[in-house]
C-alpha positions in Angstrom: 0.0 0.0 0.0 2.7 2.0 0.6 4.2 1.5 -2.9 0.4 2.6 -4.0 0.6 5.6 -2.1 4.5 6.9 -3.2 3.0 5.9 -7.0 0.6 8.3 -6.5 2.0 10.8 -4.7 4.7 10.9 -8.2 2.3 11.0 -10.6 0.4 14.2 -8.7 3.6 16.4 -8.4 4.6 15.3 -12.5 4.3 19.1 -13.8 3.7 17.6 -17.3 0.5 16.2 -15.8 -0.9 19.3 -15.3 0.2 20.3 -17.9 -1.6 17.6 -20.4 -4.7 18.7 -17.8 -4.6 22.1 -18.3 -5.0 21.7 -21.8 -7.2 19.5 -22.2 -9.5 21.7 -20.1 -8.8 24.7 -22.5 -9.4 22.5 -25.4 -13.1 21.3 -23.8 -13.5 25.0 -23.3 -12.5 26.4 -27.2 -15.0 23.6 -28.3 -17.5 24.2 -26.1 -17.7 28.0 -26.9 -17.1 27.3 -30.3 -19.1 29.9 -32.5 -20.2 27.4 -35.0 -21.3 25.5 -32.4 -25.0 25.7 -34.4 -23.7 24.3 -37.7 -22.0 21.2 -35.8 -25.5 20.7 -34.2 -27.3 20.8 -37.8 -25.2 18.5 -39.1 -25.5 15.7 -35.6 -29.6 16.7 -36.1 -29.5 16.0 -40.2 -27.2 12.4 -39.4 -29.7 11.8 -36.8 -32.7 12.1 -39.3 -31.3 11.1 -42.5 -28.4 8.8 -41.5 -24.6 9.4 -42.0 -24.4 7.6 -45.7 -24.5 10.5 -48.8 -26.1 8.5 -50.9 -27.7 10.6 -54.2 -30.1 13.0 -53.6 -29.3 13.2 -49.9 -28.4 17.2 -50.1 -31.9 17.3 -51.9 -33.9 16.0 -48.9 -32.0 17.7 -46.2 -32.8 20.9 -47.9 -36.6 19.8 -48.1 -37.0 18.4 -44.7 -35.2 21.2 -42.9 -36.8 24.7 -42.5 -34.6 27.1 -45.1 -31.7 29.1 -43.0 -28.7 29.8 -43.0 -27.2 26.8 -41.6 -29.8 24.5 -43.9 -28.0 26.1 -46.9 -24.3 25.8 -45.8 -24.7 21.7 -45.0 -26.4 21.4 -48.3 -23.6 22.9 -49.7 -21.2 21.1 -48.1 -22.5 17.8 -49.3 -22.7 19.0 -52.5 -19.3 19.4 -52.7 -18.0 16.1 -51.7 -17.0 13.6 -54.0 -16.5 9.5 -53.9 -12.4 9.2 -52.5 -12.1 6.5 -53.8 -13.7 6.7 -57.7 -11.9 5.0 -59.9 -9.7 3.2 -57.2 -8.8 -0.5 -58.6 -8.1 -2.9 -55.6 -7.0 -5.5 -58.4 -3.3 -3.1 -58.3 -3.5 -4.1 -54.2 -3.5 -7.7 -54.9 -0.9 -8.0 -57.7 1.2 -6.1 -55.5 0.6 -8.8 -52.9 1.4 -11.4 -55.2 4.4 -10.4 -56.8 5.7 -9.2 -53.2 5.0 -12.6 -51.4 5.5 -14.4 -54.8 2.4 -15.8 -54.6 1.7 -18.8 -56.8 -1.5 -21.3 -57.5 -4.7 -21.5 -55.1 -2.8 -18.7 -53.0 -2.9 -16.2 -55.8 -6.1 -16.6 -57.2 -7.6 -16.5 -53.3 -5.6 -12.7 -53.3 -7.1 -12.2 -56.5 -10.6 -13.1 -55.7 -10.3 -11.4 -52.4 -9.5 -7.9 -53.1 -12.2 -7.1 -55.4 -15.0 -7.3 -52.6 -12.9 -5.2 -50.3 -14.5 -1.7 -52.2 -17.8 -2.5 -53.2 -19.4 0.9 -52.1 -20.2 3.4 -54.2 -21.8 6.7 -53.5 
C-alpha cells in the first residue's frame, strides 16, 4: 500500500500532468464556446434524421425536410461538394502487389485475387 501511495504521490507532483490537464481543459472550453457551435448541431440533427451515408439526392432532402436558414444552406452545400475518394480506385493493383511481393503462386494467388475485389464495393 505504501508502494500505492509513493506511486501516486509521483504521478500528482509530475508538472507535465498538469500540464496535459490544463490543456485538455482549454481544449473542452474552445470547443465548447465554439461559435459554429450551431452548424455542428445541424449536421449531428441531419445524421440523426437522415443517416450518416451521402447516398444521391441526400443534399436534396435535407434541404426539403429542414426549414430554409442559413445553416440548412451551408450543410447542403457542403455535401454538394463532396465527392467518392475513392472513384476510380482499382483494388485489383493491391493484390498483384501482394502477389508479386510474397510471390504468390497457384490456389494462394487466385484466393488474393478473388479477395480484393470485394474489399470496395461501395459506391456513393
Amino acid at each position: 500500500m505504501r508502494l500505492f501511495t509513493l506511486e501516486c504521490k509521483k504521478l500528482l507532483t509530475l508538472r507535465a500532468l498538469w500540464v496535459f490537464v490544463l490543456l485538455c481543459l482549454a481544449l473542452n472550453a474552445v470547443l465548447f464556446l465554439n461559435p459554429q457551435q450551431d452548424y455542428q448541431m445541424g449536421v449531428a440533427q441531419a445524421a440523426r434524421s437522415f443517416g450518416t451515408t451521402l447516398t444521391d439526392g441526400y443534399a436534396d432532402r435535407l434541404a426539403q425536410a429542414l426549414p430554409t436558414s442559413v445553416l440548412t444552406d451551408a450543410i447542403t452545400q457542403a455535401i454538394r461538394d463532396t465527392s467518392d475518394t475513392y472513384a476510380g480506385y482499382d483494388t485489383g493493383d493491391m493484390a498483384n502487389y501482394f502477389i508479386q511481393t510474397y510471390k504468390l503462386e497457384g490456389f494462394d494467388a487466385e484466393q488474393m485475387r478473388r479477395k480484393y475485389p470485394f474489399l470496395y464495393t461501395y459506391h456513393l
